[in-house]
C-alpha positions in Angstrom: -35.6 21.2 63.0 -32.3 20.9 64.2 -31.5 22.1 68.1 -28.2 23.3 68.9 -27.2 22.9 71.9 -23.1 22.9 72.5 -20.9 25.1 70.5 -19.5 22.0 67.9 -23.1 21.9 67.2 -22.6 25.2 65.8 -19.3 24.3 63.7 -21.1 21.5 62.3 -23.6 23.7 60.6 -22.0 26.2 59.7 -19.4 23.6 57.8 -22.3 21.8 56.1 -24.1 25.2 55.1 -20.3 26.5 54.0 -20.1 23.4 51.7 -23.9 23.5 50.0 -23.1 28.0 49.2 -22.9 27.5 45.5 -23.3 29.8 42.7 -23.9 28.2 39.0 -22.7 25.0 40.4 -19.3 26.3 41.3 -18.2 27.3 44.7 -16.9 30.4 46.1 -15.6 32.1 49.0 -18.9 35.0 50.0 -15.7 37.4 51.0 -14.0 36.9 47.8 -17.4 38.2 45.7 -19.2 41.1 45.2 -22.4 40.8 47.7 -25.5 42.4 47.1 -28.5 42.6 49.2 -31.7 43.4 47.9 -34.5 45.2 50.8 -37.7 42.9 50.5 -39.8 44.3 53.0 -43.4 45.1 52.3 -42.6 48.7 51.2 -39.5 47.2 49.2 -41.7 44.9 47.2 -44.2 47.2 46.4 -41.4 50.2 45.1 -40.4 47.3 42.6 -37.5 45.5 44.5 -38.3 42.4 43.2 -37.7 43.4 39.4 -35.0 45.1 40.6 -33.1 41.7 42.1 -33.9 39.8 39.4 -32.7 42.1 37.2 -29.8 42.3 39.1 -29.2 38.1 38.9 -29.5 38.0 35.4 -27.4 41.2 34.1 -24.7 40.2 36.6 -24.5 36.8 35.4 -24.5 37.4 31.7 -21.9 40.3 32.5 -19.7 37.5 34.1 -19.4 39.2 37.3 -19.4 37.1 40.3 -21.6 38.2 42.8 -23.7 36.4 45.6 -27.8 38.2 45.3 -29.3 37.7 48.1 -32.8 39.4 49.3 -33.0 41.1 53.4 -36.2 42.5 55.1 -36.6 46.5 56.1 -33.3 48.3 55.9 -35.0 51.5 57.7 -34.9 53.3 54.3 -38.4 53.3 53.4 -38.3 56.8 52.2 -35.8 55.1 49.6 -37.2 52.5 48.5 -35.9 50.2 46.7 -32.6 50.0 48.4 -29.7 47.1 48.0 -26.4 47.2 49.7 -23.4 46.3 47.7 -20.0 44.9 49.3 -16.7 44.8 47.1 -14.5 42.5 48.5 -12.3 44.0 51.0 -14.8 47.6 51.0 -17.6 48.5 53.4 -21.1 48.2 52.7 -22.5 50.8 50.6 -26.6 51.5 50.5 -28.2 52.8 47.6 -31.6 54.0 47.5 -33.9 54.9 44.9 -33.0 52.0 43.1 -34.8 51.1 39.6 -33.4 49.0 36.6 -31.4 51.9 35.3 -30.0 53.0 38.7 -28.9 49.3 38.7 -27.1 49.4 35.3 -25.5 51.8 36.5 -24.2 50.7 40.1 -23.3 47.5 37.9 -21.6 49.6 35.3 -20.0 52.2 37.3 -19.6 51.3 41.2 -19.2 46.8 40.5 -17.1 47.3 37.7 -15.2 50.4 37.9 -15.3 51.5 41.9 -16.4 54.9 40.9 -19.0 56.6 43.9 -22.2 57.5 42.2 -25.3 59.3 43.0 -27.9 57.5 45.1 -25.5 56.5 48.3 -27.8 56.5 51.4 -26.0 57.2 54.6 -25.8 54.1 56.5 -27.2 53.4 60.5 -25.7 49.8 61.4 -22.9 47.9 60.2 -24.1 45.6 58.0 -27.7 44.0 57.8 
């Protein structure tokens, strides 16, 4: 386990970890992609998140979309469940709830691809998870 203990401590991980974020074996810049966080907590998991994010992997990846999928705990939505939020470059966070493999065609389809708002949009409570 590494200890940090001054601030260039710091720089020096976050540098190395910087240098190892790859996606298909090429780099990228996160801000640059579309980001997608998928809610695995335990009421996540059991709604179906998990088909949901691996859904989400593979249809963005065949689509040639560029996008960094990357799984959270609890967003607070249980009620919603499952919920991912999905940054455009240069956009805020949006949270969508409700979310099954259709829903998720259709954020791909429609709010990824084309930047149109859709159904589903959950209001948000923080600033980013």
């Amino acid at each position: 386990m590494v200890h940090v203990k001054t601030i260039e401590d710091l720089r020096k991980i976050k540098e190395e970890f910087g240098k190892r974020i790859q996606v298909s074996g090429k780099k990228f810049d996160p801000e640059k992609v579309v980001q997608i966080k998928v809610g695995l907590g335990t009421s996540g998991i059991a709604s179906g998140a998990k088909e949901v994010m691996n859904f989400l992997r593979d249809e963005l990846e065949k689509r040639n979309i560029e996008a960094l999928v990357t799984q959270t705990g609890d967003m607070g939505y249980s009620y919603a469940e499952p919920t991912i939020e999905v940054k455009l470059p240069g956009q805020p966070a949006v949270v969508f709830g409700k979310v099954n493999i259709k829903k998720a065609d259709e954020i791909i389809e429609r709010y990824i691809k084309n930047g149109e708002l859709i159904d589903g949009i959950l209001p948000t409570n923080y600033l980013t998870i």
